[in-house]
PDB file of N, H, CA, C and O in Angstrom:
ATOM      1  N   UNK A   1    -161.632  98.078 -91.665  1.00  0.00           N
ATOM      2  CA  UNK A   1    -161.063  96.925 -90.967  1.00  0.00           C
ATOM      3  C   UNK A   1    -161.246  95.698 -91.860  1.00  0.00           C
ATOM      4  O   UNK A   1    -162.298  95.310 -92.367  1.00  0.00           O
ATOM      5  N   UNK A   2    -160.325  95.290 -91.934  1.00  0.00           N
ATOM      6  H   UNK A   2    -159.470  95.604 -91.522  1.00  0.00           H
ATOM      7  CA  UNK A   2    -160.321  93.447 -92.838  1.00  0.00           C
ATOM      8  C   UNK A   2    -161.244  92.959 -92.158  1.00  0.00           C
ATOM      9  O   UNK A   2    -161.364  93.417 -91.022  1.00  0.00           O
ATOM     10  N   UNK A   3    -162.369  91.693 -92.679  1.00  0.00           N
ATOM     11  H   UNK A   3    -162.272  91.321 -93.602  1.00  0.00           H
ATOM     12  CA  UNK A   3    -163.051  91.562 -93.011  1.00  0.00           C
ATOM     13  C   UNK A   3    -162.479  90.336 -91.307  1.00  0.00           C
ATOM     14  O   UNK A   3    -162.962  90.420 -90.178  1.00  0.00           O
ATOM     15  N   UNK A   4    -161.609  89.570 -91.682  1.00  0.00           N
ATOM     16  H   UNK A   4    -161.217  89.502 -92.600  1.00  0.00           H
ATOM     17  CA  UNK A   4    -161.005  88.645 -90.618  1.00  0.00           C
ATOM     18  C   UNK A   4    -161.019  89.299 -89.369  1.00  0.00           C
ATOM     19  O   UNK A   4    -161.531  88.920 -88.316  1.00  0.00           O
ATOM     20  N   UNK A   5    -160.439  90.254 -89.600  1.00  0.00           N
ATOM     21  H   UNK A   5    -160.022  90.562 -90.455  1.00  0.00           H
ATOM     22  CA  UNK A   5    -160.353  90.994 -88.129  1.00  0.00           C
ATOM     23  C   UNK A   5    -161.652  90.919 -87.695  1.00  0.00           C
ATOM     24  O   UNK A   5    -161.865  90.215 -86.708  1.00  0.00           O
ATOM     25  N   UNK A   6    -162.886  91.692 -88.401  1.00  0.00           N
ATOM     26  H   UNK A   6    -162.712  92.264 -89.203  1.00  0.00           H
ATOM     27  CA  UNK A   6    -163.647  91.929 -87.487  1.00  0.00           C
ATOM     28  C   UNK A   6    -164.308  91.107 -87.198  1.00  0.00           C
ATOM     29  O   UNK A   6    -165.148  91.449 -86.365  1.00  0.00           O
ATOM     30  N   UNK A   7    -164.351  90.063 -87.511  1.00  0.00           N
ATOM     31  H   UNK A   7    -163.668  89.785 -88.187  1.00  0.00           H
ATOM     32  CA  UNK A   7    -164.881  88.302 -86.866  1.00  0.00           C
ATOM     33  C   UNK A   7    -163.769  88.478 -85.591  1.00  0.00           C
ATOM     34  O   UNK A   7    -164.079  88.189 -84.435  1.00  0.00           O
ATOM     35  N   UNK A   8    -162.618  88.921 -85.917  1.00  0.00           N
ATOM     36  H   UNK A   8    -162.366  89.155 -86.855  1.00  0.00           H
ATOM     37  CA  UNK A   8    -161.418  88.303 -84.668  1.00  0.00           C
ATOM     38  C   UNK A   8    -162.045  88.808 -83.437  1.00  0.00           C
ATOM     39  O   UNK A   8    -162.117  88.186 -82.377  1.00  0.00           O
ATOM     40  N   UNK A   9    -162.680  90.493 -83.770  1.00  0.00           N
ATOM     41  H   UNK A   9    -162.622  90.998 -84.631  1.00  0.00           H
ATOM     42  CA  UNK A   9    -162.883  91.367 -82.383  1.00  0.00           C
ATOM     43  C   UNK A   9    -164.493  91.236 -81.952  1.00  0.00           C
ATOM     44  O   UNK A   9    -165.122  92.012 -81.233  1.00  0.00           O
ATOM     45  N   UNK A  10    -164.999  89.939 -82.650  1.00  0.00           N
ATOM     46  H   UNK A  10    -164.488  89.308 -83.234  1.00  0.00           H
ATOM     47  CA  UNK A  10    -166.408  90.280 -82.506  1.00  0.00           C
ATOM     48  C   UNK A  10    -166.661  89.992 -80.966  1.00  0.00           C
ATOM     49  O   UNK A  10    -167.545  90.626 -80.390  1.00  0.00           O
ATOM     50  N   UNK A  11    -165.907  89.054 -80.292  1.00  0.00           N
ATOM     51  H   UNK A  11    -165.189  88.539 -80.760  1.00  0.00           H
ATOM     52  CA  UNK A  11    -166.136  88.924 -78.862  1.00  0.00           C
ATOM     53  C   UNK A  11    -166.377  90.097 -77.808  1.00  0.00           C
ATOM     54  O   UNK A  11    -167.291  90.294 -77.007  1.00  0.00           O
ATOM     55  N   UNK A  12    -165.459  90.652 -78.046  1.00  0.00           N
ATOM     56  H   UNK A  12    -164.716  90.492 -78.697  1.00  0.00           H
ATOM     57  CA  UNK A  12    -165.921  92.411 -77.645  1.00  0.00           C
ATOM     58  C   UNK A  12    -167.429  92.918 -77.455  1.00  0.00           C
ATOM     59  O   UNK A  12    -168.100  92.877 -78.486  1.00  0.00           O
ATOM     60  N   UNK A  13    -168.018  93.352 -76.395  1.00  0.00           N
ATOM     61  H   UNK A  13    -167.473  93.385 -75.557  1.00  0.00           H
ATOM     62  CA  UNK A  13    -169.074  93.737 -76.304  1.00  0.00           C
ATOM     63  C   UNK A  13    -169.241  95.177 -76.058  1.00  0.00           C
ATOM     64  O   UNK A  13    -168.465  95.730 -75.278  1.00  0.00           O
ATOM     65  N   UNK A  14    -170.128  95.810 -76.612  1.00  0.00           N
ATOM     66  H   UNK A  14    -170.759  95.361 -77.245  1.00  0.00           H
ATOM     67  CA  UNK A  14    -169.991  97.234 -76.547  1.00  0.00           C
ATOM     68  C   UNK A  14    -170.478  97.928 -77.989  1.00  0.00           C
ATOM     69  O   UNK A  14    -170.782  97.176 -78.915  1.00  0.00           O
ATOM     70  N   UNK A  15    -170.527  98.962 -78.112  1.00  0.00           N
ATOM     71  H   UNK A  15    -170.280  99.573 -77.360  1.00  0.00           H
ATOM     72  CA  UNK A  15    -170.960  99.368 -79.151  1.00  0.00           C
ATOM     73  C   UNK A  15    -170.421 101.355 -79.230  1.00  0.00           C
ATOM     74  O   UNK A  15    -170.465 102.239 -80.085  1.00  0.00           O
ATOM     75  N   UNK A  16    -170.077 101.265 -78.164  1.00  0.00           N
ATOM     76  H   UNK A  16    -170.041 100.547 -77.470  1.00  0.00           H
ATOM     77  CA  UNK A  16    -169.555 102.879 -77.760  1.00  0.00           C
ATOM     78  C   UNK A  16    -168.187 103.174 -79.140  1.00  0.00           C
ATOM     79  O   UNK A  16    -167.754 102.301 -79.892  1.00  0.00           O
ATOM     80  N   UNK A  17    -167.871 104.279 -79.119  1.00  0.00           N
ATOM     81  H   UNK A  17    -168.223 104.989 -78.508  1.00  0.00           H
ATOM     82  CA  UNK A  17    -167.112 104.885 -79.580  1.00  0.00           C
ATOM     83  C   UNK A  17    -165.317 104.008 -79.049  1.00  0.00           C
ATOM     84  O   UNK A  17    -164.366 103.685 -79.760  1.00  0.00           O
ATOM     85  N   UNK A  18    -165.517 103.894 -77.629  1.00  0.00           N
ATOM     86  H   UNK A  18    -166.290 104.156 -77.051  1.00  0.00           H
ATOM     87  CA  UNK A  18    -164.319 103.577 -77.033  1.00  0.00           C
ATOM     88  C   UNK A  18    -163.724 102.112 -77.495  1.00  0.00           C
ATOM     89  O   UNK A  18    -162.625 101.754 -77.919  1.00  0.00           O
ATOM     90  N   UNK A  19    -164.788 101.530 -77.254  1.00  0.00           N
ATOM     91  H   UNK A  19    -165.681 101.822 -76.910  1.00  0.00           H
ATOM     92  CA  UNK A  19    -165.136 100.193 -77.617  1.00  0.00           C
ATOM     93  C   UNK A  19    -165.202 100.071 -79.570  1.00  0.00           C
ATOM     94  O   UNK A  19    -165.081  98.972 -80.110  1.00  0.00           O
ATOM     95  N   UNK A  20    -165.352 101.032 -80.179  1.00  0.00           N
ATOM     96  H   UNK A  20    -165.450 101.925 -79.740  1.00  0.00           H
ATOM     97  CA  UNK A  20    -164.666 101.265 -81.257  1.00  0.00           C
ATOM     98  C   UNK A  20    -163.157 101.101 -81.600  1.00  0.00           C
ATOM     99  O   UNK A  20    -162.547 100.327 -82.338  1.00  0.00           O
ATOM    100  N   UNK A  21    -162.767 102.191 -80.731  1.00  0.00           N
ATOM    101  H   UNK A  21    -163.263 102.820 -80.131  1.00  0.00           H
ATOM    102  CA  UNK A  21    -161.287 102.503 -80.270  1.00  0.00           C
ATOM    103  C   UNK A  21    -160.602 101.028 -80.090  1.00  0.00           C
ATOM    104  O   UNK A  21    -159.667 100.731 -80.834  1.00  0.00           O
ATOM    105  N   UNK A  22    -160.941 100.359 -79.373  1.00  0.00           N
ATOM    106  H   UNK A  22    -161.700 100.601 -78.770  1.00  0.00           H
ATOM    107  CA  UNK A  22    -160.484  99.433 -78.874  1.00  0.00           C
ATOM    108  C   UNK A  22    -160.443  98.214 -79.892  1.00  0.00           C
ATOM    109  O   UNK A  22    -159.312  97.779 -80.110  1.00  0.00           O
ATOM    110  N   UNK A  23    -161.213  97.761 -80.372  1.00  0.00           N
ATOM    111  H   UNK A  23    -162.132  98.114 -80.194  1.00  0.00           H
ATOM    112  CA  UNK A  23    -161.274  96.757 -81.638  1.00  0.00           C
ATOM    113  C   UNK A  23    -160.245  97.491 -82.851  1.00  0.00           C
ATOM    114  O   UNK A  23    -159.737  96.589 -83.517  1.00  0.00           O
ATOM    115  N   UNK A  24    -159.861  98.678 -83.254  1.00  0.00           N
ATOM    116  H   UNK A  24    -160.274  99.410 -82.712  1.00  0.00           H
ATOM    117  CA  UNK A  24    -159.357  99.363 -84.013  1.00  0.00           C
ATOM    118  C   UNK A  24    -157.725  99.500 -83.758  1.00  0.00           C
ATOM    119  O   UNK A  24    -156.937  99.643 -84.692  1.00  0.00           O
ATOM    120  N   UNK A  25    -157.289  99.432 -82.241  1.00  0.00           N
ATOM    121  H   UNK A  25    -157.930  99.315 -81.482  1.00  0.00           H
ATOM    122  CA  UNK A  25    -156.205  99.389 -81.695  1.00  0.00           C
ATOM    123  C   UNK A  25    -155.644  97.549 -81.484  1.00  0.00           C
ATOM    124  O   UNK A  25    -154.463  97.208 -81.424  1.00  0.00           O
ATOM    125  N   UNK A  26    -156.672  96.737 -81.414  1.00  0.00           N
ATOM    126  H   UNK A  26    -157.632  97.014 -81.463  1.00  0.00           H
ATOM    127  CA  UNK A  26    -156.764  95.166 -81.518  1.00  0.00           C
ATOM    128  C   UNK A  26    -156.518  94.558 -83.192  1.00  0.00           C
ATOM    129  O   UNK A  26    -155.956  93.485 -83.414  1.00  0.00           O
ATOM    130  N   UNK A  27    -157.098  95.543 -84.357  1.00  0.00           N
ATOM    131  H   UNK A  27    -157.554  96.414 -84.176  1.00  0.00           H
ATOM    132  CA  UNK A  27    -156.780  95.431 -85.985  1.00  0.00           C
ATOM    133  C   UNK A  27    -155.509  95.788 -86.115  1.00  0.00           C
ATOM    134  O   UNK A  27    -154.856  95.018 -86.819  1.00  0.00           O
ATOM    135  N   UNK A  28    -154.949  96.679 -85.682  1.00  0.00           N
ATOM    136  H   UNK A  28    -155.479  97.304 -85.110  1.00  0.00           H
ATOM    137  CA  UNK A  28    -153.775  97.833 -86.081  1.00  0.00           C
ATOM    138  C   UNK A  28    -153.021  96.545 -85.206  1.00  0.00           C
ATOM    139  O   UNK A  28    -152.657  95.507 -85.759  1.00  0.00           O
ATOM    140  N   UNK A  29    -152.899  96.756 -84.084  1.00  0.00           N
ATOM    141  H   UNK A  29    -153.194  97.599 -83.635  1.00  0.00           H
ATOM    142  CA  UNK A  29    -151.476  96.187 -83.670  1.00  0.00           C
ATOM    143  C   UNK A  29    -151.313  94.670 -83.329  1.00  0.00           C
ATOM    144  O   UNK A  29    -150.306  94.236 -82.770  1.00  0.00           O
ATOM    145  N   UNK A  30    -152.528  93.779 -83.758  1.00  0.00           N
ATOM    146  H   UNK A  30    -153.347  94.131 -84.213  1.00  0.00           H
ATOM    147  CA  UNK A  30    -152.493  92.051 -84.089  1.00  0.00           C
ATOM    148  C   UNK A  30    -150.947  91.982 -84.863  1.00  0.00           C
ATOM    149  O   UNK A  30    -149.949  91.305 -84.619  1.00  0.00           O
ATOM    150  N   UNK A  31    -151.250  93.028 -85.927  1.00  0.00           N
ATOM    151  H   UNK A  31    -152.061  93.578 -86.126  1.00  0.00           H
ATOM    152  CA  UNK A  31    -150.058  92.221 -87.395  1.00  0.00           C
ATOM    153  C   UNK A  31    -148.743  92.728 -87.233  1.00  0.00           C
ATOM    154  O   UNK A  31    -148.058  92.746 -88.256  1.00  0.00           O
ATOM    155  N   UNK A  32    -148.070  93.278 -85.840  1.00  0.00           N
ATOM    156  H   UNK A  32    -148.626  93.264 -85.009  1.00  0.00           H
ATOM    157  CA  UNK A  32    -147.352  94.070 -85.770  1.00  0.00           C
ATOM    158  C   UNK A  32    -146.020  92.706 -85.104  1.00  0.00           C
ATOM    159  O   UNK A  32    -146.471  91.764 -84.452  1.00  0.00           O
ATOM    160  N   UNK A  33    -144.853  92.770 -85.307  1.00  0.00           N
ATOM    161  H   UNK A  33    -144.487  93.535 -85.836  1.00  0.00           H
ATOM    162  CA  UNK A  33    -143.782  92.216 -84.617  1.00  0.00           C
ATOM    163  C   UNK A  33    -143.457  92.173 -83.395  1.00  0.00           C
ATOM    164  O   UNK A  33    -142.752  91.309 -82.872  1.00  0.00           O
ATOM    165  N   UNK A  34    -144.021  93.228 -82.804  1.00  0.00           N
ATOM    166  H   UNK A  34    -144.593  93.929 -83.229  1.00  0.00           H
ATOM    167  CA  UNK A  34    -143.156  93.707 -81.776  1.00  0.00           C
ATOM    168  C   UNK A  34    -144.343  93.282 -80.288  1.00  0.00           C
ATOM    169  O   UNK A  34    -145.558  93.337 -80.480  1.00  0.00           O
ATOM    170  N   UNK A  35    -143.912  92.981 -79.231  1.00  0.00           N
ATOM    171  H   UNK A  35    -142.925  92.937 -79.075  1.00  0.00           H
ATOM    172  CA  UNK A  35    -144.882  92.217 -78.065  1.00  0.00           C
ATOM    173  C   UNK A  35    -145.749  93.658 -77.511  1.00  0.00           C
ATOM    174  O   UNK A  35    -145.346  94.815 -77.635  1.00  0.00           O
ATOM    175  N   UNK A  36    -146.595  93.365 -77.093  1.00  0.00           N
ATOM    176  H   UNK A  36    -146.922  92.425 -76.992  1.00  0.00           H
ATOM    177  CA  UNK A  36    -147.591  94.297 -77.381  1.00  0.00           C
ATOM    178  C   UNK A  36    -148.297  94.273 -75.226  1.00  0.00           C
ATOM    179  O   UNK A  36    -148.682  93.215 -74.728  1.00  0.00           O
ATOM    180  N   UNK A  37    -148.284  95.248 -74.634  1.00  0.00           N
ATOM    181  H   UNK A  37    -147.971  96.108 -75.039  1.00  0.00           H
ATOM    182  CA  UNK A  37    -148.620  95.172 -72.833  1.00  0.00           C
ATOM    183  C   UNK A  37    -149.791  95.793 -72.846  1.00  0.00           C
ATOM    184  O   UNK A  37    -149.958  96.991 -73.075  1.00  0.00           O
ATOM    185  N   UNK A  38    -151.071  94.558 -72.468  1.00  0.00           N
ATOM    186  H   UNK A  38    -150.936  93.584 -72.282  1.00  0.00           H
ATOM    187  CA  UNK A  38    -152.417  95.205 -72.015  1.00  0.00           C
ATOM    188  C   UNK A  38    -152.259  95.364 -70.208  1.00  0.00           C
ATOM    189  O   UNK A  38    -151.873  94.542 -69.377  1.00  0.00           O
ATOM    190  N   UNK A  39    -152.533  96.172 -70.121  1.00  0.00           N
ATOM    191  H   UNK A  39    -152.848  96.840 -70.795  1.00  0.00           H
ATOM    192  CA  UNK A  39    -153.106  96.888 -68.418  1.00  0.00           C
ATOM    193  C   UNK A  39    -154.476  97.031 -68.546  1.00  0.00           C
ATOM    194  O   UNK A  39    -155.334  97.277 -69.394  1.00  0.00           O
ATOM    195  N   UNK A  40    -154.347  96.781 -67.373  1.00  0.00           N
ATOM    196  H   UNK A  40    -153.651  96.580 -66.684  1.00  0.00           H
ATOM    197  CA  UNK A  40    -156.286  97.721 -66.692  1.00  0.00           C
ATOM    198  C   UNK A  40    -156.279  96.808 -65.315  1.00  0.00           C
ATOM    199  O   UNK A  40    -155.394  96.083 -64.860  1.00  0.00           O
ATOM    200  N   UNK A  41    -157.721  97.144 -64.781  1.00  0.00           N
ATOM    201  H   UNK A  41    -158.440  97.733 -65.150  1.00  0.00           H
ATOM    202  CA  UNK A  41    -158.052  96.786 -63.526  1.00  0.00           C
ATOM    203  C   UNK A  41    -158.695  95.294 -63.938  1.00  0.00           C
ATOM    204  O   UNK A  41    -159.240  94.867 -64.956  1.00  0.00           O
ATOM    205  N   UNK A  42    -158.417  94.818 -62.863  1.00  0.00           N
ATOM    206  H   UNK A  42    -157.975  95.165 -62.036  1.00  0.00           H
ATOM    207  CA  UNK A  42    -159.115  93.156 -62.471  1.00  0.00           C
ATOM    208  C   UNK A  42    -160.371  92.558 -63.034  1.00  0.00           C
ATOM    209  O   UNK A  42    -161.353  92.737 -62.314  1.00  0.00           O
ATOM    210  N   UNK A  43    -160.579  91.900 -64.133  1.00  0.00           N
ATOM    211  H   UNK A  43    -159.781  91.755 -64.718  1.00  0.00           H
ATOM    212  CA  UNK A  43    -162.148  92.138 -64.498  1.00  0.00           C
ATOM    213  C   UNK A  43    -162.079  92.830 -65.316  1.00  0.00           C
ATOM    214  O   UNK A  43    -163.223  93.083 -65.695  1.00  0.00           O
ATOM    215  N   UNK A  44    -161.090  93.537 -66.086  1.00  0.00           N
ATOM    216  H   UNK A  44    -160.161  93.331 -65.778  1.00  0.00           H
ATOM    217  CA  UNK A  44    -161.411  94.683 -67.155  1.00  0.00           C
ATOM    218  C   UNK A  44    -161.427  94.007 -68.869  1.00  0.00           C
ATOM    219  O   UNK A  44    -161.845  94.408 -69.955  1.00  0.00           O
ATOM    220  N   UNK A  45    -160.890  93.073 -68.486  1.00  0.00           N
ATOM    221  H   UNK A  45    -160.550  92.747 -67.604  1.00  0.00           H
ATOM    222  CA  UNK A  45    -161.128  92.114 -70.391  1.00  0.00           C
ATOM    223  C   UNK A  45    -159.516  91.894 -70.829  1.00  0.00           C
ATOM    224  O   UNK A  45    -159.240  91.599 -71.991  1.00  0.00           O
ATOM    225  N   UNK A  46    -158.372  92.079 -69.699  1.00  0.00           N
ATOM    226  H   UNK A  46    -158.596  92.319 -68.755  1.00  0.00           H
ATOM    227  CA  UNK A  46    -157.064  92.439 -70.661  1.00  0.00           C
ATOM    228  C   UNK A  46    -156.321  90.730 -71.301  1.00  0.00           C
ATOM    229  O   UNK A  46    -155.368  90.539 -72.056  1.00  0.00           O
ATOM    230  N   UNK A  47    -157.304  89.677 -70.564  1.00  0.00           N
ATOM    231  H   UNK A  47    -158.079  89.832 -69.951  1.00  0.00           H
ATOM    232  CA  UNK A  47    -157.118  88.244 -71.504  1.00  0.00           C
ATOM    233  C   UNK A  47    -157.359  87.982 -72.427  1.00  0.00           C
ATOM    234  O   UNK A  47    -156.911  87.103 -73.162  1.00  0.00           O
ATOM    235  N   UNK A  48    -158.321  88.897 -72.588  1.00  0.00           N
ATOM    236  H   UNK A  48    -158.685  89.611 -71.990  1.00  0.00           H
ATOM    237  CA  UNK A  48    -159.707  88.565 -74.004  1.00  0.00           C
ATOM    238  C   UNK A  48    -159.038  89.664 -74.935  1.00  0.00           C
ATOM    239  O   UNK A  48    -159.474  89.630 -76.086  1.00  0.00           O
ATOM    240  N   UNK A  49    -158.130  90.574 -74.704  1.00  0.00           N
ATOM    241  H   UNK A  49    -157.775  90.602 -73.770  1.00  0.00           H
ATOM    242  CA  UNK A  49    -157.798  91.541 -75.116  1.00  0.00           C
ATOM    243  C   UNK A  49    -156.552  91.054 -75.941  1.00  0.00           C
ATOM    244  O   UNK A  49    -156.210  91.356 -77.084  1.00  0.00           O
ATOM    245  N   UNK A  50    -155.782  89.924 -74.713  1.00  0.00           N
ATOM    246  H   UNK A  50    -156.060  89.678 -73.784  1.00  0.00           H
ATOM    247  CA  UNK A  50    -154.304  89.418 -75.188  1.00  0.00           C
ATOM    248  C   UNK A  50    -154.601  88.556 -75.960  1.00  0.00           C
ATOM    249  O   UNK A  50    -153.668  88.156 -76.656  1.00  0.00           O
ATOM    250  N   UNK A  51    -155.699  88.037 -76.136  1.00  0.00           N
ATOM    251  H   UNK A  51    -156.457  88.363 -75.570  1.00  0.00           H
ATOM    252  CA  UNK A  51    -155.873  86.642 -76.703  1.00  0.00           C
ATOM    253  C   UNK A  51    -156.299  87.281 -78.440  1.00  0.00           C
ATOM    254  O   UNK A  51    -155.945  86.854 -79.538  1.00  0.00           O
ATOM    255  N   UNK A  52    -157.054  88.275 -78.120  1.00  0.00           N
ATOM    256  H   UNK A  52    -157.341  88.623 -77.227  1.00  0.00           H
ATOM    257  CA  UNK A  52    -157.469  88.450 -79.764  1.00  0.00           C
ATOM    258  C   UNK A  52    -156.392  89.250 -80.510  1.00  0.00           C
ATOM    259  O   UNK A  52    -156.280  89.255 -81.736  1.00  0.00           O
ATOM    260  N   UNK A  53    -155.532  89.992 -79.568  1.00  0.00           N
ATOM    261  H   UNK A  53    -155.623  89.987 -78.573  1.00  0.00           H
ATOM    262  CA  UNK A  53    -154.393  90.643 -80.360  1.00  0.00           C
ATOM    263  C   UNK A  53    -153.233  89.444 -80.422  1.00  0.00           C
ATOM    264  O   UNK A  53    -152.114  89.923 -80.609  1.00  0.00           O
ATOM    265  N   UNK A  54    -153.252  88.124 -80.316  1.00  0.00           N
ATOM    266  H   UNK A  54    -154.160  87.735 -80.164  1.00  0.00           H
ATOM    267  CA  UNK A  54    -152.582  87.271 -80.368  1.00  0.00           C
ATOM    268  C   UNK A  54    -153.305  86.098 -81.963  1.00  0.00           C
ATOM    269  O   UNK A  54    -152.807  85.463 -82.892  1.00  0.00           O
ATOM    270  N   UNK A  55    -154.439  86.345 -81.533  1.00  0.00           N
ATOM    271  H   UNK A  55    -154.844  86.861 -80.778  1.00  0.00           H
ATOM    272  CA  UNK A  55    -155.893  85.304 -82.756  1.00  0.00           C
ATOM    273  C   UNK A  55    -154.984  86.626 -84.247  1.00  0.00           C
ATOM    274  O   UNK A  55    -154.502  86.102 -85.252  1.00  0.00           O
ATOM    275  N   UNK A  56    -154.944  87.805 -84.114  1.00  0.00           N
ATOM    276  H   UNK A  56    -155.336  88.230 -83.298  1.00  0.00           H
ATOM    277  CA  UNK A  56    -154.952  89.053 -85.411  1.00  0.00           C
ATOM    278  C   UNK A  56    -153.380  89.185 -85.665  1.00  0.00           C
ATOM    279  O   UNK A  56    -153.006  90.038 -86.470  1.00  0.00           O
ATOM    280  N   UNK A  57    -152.175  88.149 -84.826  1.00  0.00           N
ATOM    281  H   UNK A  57    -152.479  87.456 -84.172  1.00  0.00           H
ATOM    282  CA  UNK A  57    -150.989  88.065 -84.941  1.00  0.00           C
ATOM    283  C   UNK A  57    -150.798  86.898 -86.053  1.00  0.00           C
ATOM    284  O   UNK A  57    -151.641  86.134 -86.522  1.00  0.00           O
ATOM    285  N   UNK A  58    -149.131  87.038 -86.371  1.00  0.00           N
ATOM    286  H   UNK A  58    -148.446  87.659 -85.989  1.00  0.00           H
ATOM    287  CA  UNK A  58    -148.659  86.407 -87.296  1.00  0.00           C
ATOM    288  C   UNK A  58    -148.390  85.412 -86.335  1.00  0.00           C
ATOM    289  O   UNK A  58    -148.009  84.541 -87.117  1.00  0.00           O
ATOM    290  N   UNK A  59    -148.321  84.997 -85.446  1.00  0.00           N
ATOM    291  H   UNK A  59    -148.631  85.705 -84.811  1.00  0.00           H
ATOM    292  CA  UNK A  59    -148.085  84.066 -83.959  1.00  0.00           C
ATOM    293  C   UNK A  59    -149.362  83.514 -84.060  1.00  0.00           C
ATOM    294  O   UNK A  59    -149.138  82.369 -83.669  1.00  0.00           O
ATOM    295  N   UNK A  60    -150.919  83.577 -84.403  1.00  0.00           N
ATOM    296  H   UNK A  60    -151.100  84.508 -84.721  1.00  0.00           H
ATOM    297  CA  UNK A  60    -151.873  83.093 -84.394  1.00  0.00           C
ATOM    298  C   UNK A  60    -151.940  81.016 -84.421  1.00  0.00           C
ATOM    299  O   UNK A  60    -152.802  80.218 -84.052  1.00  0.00           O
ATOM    300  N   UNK A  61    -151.069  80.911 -84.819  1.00  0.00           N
ATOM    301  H   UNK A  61    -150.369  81.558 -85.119  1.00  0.00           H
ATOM    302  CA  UNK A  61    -150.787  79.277 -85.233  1.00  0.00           C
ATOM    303  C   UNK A  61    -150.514  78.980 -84.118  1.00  0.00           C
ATOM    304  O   UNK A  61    -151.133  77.988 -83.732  1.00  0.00           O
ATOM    305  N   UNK A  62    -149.520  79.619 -83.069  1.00  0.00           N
ATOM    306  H   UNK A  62    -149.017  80.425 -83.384  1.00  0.00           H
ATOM    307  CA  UNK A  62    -148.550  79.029 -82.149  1.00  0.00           C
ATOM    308  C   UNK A  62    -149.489  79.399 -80.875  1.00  0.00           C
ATOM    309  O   UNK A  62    -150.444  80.176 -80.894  1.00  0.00           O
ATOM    310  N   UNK A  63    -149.013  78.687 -79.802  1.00  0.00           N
ATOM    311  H   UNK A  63    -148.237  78.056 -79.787  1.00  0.00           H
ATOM    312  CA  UNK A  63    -149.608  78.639 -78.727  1.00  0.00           C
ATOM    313  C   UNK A  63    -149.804  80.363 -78.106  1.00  0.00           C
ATOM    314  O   UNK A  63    -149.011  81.280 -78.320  1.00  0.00           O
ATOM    315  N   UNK A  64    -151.020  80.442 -77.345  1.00  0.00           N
ATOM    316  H   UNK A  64    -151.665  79.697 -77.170  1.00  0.00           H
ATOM    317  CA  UNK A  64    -151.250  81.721 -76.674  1.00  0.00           C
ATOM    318  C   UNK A  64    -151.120  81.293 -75.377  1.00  0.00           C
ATOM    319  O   UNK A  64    -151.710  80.295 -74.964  1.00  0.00           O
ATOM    320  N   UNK A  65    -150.293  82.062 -74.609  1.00  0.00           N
ATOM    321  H   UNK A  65    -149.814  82.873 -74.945  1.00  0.00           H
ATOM    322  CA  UNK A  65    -149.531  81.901 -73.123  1.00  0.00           C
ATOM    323  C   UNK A  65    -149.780  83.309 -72.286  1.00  0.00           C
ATOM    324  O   UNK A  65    -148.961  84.220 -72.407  1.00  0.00           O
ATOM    325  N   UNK A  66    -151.154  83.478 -71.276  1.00  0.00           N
ATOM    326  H   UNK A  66    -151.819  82.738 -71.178  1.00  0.00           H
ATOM    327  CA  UNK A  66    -151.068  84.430 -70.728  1.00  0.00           C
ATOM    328  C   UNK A  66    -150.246  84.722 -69.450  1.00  0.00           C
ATOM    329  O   UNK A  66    -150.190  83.713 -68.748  1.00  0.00           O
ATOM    330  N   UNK A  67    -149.585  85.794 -68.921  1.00  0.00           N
ATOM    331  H   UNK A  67    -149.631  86.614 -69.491  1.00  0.00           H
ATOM    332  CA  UNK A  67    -148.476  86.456 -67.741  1.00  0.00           C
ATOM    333  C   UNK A  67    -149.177  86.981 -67.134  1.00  0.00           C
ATOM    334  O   UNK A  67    -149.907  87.872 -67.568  1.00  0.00           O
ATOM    335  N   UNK A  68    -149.155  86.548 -65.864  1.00  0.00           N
ATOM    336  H   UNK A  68    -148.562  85.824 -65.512  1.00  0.00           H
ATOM    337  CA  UNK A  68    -149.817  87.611 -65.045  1.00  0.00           C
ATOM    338  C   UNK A  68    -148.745  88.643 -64.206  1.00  0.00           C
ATOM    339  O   UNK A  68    -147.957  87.976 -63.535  1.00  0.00           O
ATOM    340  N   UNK A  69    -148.591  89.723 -64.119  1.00  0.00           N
ATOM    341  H   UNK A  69    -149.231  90.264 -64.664  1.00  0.00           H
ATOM    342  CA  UNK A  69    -147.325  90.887 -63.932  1.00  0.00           C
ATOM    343  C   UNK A  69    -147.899  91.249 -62.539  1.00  0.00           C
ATOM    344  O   UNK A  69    -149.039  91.679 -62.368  1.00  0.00           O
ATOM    345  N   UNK A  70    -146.944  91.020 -61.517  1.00  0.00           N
ATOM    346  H   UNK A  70    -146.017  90.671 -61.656  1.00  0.00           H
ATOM    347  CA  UNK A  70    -147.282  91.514 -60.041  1.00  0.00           C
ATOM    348  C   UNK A  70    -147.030  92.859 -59.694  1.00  0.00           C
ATOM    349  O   UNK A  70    -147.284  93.262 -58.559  1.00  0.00           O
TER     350      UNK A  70
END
């Protein structure tokens, strides 16, 4: 993982394998073009999730705008 990134995902708490997974899927698809849909349950991190795969985007400059989907 670039060296940036993993400052980007350090907010992440955890240390598990999954939580591996997850910072690794947050490196990979930050630099990607295409809009990117976190899910989970209420309380599960998917702001902190949108926000750092937005911090590891080429969009990083421009404003971060979270949706909440009913």
């Amino acid at each position: 993982m670039h060296p940036a990134l993993s400052d980007a995902v350090r907010p992440l708490l955890g240390s598990s394998s999954l939580m591996g997974h997850v910072r690794s899927l947050i490196a990979n698809l930050g630099p990607v073009p295409w809009p990117v849909r976190v899910e989970g349950p209420t309380g599960s991190g998917k702001t902190m999730v949108a926000r750092l795969l937005h911090n590891a985007s080429r969009r990083a400059a421009g404003p971060f705008v979270a949706c909440a989907m009913t």
